[in-house]
FIFIZA-109379 format. One record per residue: residue number from 1; x, z, y of N, C-alpha, C in turn. Coordinates in pm, 1 decimal, always signed. Each point is the difference from the previous one (the first is absolute). Example, Ala and Ser with C-alpha at 12.3 -4.5 7.8 and 13.67 -1.06 7.14 Angstrom:
BEGIN
+-----+----------+----------+----------+----------+----------+----------+----------+----------+----------+
|   n |     n.c1 |     n.c3 |     n.c2 |    ca.c1 |    ca.c3 |    ca.c2 |     c.c1 |     c.c3 |     c.c2 |
+-----+----------+----------+----------+----------+----------+----------+----------+----------+----------+
|   1 |  +1319.0 |   +780.0 |   -569.0 |    -89.0 |     +0.0 |   +119.0 |    +90.0 |     +0.0 |   +120.0 |
|   2 |    -35.0 |    -72.0 |   +105.0 |    +82.0 |     +6.0 |   +119.0 |    -77.0 |    +73.0 |   +109.0 |
+-----+----------+----------+----------+----------+----------+----------+----------+----------+----------+
END
This chain:
BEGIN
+-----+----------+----------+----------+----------+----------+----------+----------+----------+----------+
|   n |     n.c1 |     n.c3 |     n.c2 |    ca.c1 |    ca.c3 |    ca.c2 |     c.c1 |     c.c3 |     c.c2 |
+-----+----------+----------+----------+----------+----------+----------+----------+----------+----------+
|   1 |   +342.5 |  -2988.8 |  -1320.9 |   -109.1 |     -5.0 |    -95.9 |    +52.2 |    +20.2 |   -143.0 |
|   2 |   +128.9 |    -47.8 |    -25.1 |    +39.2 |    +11.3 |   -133.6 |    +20.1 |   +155.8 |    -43.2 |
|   3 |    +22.7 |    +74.2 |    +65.8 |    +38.3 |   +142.8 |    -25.0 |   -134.1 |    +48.5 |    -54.1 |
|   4 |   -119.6 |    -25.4 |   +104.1 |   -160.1 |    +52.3 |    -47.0 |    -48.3 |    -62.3 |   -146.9 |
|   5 |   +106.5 |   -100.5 |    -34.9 |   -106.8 |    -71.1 |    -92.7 |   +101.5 |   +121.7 |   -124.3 |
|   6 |   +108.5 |     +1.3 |    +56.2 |    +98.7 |    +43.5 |   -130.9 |    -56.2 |   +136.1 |     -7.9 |
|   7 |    -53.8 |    +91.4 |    +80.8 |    -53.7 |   +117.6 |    +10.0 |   -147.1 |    +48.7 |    -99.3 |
|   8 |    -65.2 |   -182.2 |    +54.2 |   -150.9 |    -36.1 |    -82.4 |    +12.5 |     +1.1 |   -108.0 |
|   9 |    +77.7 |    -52.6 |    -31.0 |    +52.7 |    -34.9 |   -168.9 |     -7.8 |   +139.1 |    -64.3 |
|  10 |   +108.7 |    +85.9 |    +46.6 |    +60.7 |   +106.6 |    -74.1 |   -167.0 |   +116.0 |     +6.2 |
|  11 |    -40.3 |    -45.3 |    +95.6 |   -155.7 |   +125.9 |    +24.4 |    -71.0 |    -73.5 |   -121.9 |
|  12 |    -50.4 |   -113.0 |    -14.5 |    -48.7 |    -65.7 |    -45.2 |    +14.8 |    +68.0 |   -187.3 |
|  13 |   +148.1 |    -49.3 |    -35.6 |    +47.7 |    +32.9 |   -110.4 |    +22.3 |   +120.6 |    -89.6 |
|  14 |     -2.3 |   +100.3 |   +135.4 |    -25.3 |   +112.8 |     -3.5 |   -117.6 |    +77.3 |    -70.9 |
|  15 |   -138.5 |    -91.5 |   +103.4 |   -114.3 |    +49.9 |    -33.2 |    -39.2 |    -43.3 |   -163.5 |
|  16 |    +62.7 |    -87.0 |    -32.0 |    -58.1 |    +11.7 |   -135.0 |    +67.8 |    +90.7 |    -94.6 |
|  17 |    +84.5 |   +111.1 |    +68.5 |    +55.2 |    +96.9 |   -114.5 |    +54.7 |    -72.9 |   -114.2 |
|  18 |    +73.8 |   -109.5 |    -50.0 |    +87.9 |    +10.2 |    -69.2 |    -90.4 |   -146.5 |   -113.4 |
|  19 |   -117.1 |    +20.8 |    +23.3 |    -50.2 |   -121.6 |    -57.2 |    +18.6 |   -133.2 |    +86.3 |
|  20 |    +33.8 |   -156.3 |   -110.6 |    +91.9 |    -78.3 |    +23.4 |   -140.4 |    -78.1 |   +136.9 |
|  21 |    +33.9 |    -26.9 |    +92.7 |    -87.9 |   -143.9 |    +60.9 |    +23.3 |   -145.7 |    +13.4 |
|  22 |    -86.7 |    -34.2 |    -29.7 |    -21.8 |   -144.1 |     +4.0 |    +76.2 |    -72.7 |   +128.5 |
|  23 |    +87.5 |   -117.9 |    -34.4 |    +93.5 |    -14.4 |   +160.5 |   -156.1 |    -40.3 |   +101.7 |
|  24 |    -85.0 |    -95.5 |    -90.2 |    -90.9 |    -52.8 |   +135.3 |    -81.0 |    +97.8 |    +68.4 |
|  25 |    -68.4 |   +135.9 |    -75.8 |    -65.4 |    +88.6 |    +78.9 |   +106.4 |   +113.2 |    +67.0 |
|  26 |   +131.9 |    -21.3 |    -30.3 |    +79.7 |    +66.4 |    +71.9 |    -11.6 |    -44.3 |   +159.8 |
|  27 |    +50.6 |   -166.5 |    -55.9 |    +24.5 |    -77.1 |   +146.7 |   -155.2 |    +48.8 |   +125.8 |
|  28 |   -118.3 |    +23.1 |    -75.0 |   -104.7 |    -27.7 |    +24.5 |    -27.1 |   +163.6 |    +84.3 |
|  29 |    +42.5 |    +50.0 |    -73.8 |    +47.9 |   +182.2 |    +59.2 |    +35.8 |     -0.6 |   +112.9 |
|  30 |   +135.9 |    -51.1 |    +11.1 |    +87.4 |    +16.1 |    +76.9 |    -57.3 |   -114.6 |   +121.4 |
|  31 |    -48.8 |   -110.8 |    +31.7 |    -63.0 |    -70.0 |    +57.2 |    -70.7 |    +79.3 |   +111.7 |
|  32 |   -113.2 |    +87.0 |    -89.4 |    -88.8 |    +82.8 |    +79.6 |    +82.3 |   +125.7 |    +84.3 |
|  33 |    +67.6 |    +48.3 |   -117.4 |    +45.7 |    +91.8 |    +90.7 |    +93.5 |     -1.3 |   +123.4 |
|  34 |    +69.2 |   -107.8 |     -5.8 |    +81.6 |    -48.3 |    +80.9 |    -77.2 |    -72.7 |   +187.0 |
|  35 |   -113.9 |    +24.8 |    -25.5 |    -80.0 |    +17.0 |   +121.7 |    +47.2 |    +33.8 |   +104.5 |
|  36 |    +22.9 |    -31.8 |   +168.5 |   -103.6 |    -97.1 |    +10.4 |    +71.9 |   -124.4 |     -4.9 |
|  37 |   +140.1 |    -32.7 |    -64.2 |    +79.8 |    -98.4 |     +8.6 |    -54.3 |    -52.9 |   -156.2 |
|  38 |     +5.9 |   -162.1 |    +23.1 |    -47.5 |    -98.2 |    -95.8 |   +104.3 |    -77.1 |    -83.4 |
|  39 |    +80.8 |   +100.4 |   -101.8 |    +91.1 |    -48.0 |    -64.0 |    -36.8 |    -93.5 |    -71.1 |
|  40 |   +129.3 |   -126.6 |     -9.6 |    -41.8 |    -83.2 |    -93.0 |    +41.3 |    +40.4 |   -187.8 |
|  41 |    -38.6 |   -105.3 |    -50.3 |    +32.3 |    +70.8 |   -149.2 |   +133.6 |    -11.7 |     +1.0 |
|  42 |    +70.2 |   -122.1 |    +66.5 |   +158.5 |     -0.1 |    -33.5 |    +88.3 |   +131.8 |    +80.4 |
|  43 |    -65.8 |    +69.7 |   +118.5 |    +40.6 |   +118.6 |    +23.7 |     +8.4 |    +98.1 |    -52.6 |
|  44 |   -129.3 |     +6.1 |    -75.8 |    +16.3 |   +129.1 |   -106.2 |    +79.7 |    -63.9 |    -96.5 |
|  45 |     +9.6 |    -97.9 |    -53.6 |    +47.7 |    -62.5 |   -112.5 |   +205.9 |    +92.8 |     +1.4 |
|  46 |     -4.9 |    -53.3 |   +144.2 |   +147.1 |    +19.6 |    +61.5 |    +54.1 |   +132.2 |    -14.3 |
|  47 |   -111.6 |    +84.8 |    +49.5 |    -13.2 |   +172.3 |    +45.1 |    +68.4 |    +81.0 |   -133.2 |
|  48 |   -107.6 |    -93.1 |   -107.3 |     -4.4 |    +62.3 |   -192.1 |   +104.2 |    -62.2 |     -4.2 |
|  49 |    +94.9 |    -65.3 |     -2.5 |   +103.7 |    -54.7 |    -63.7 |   +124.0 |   +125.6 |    +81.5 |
|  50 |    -29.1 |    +22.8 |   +119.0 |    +69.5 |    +66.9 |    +36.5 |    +60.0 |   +153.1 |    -19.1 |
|  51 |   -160.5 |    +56.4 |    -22.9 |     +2.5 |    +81.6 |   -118.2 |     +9.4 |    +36.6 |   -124.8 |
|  52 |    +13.7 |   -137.2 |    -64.1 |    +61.7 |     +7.9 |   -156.2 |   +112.2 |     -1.6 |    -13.5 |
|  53 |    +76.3 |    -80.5 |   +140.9 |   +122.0 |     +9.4 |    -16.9 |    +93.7 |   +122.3 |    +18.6 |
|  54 |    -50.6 |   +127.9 |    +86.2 |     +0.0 |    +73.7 |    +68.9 |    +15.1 |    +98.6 |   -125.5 |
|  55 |   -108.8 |    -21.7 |    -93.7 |     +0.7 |    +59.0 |   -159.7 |   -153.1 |    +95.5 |    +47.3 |
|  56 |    -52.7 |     +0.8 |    +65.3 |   -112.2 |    +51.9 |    +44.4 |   -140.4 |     -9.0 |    -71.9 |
|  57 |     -5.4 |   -126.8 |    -43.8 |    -66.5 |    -23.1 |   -118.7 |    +43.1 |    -79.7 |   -100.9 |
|  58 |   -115.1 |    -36.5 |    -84.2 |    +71.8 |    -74.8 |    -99.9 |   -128.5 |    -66.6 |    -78.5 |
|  59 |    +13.7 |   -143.2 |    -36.7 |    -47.0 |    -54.6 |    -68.5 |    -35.7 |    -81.2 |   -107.6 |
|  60 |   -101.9 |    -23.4 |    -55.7 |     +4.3 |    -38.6 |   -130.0 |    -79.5 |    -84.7 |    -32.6 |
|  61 |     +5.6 |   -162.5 |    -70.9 |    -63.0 |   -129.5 |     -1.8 |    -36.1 |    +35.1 |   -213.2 |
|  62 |   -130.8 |    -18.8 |    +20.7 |   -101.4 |    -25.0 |    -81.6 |    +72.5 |   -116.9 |    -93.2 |
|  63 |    +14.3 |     +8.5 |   -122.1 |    +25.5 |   -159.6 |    -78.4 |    -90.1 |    -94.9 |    -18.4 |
|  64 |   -108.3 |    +63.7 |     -7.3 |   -129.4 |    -83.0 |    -87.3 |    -65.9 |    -97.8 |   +219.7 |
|  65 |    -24.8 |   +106.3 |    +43.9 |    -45.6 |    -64.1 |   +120.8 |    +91.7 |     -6.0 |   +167.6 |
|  66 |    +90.9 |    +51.7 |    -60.1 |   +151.8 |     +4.3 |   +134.1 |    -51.7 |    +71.8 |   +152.9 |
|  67 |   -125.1 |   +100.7 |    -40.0 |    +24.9 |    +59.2 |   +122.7 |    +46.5 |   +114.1 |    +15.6 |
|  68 |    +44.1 |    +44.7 |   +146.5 |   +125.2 |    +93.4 |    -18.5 |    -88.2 |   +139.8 |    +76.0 |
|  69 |    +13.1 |    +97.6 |    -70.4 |    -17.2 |   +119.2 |    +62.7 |   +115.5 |   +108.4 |     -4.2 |
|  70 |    -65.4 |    +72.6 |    +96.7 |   +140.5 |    +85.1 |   +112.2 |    -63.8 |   +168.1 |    +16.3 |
|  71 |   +160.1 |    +17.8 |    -48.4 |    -14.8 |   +175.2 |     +0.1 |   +114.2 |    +49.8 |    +82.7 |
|  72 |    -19.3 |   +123.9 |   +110.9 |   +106.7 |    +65.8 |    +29.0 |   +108.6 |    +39.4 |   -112.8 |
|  73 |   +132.7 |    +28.6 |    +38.3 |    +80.5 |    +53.2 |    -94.8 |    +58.2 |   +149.2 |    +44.9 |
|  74 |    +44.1 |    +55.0 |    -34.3 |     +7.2 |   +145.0 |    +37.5 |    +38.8 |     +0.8 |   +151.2 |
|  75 |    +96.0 |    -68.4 |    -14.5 |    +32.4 |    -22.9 |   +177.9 |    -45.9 |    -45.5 |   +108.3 |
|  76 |   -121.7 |   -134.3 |    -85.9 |    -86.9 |     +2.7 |   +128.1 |   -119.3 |   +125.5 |    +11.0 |
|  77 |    +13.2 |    +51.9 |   -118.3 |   -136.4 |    +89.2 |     +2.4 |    +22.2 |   +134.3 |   +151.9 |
|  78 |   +153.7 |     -8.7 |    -25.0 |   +114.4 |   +113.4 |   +117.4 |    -79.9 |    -73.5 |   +114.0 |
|  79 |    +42.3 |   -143.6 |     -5.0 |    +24.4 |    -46.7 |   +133.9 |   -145.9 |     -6.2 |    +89.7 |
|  80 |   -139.1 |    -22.8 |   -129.2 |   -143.8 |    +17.4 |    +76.0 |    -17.3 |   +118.1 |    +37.1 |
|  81 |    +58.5 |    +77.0 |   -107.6 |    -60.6 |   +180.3 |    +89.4 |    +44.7 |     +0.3 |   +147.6 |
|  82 |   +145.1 |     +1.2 |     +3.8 |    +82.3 |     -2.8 |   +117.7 |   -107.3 |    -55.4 |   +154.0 |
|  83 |    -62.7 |   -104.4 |    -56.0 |    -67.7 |   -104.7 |   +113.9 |   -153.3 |    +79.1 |    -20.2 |
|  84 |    -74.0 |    +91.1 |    -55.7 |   -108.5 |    +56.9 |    -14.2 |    +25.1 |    +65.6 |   +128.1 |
+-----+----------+----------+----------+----------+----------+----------+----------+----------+----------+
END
């Protein structure tokens, strides 16, 4: 399951072409799409960490309200086409 979610992610991140998303409607993305298996949030939680570490994406925490939104980086942008 972790591979589909890491796959979800990158489709996910993808589809917004380069504009940043919100981590909770990410998680919320990837949730659905990740059908018909019922990931929990700490799975995806796990999946995205795995891919940041990976350098696949990358993210960025808000000062004023600390929430974090997430953009492919050139390499994950490689790595979603690849999985298209």
């Amino acid at each position: 399951m972790k591979l589909k979610l890491k796959r979800s992610i990158l489709a996910m991140l993808n589809a917004c072409d380069g504009v940043p998303a919100p981590e909770i409607a990410l998680l919320s993305a990837v949730r659905v799409h990740a059908q018909p298996e019922q990931p929990s949030e700490s799975d995806i939680l796990d999946a995205l960490r795995d891919v940041e570490n990976k350098r696949y994406a990358a993210a960025v925490t808000d000062e004023l309200t600390n929430e974090r939104t997430w953009t492919l980086t050139s390499k994950g942008v490689h790595k979603a086409r690849e999985g298209s």
